[in-house]
N, C-alpha and C positions, 0 to 999 in steps of 0.2 A: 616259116613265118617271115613277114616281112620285118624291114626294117624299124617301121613305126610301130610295129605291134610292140618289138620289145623293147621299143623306148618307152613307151606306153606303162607296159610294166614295170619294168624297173623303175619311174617314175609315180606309180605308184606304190612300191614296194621303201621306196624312201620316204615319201610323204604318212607311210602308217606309223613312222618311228617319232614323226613331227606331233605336237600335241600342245598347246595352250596350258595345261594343267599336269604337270608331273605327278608321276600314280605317288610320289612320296609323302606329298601335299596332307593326303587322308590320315595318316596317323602319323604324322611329324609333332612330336614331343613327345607322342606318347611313353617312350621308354623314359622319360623324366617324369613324368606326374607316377606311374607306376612305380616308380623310385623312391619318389617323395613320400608317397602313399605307404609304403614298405618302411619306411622309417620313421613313421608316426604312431607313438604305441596308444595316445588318446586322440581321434582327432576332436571331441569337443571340449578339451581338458580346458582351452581358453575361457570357456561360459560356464566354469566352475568358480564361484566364488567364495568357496571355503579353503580358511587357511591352512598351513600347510602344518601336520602334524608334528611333532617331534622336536622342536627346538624352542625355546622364546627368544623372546626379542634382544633383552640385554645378554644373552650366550650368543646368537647371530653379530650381534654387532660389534661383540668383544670377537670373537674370531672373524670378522671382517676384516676391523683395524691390525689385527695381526697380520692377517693375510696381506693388507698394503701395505702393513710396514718390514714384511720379508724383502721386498722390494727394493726398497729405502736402506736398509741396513740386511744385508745378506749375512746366513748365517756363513761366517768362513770354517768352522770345524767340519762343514760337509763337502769342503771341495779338498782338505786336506791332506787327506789318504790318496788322492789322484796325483794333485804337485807333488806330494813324496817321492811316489813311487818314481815320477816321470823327474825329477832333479837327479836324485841315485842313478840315476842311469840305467837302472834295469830291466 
């Protein structure tokens, strides 16, 4: 073969690797919407407009206000037993 034949080819053996559009293009994100999908246990739970069972209103909001005010004023009896142990030295 001559010498242009297999310049020939190997010029087009490089150009098949060349491409406008990477094959990744076609299912890129897919493995996230797959995911998200997996970790949705209603997906129309949004366009449910019934309340939500089990609690009322004044027990919700009285354990709300706790809840921010754990925050605000931390309980210190529950870090207690940790600084003990770790002052003693042991």
């Amino acid at each position: 073969m001559t010498t242009r034949t297999i310049a020939g080819i190997v010029a087009l053996l490089l150009l098949q690797g060349c491409s406008t559009a990477p094959r990744f293009e076609k299912n890129f994100g897919s493995s996230v919407r797959a995911n998200l999908a997996a970790q949705t246990i209603d997906p129309r739970g949004a366009a449910n407009a019934n309340p939500a069972i089990g609690i009322d209103g004044p027990a919700a909001r009285a354990a709300q206000e706790r809840y921010q005010q754990s925050f605000i004023h931390p309980d210190g009896a529950a870090s207690a037993p940790l600084l003990n142990t770790l002052g003693n030295g042991k």
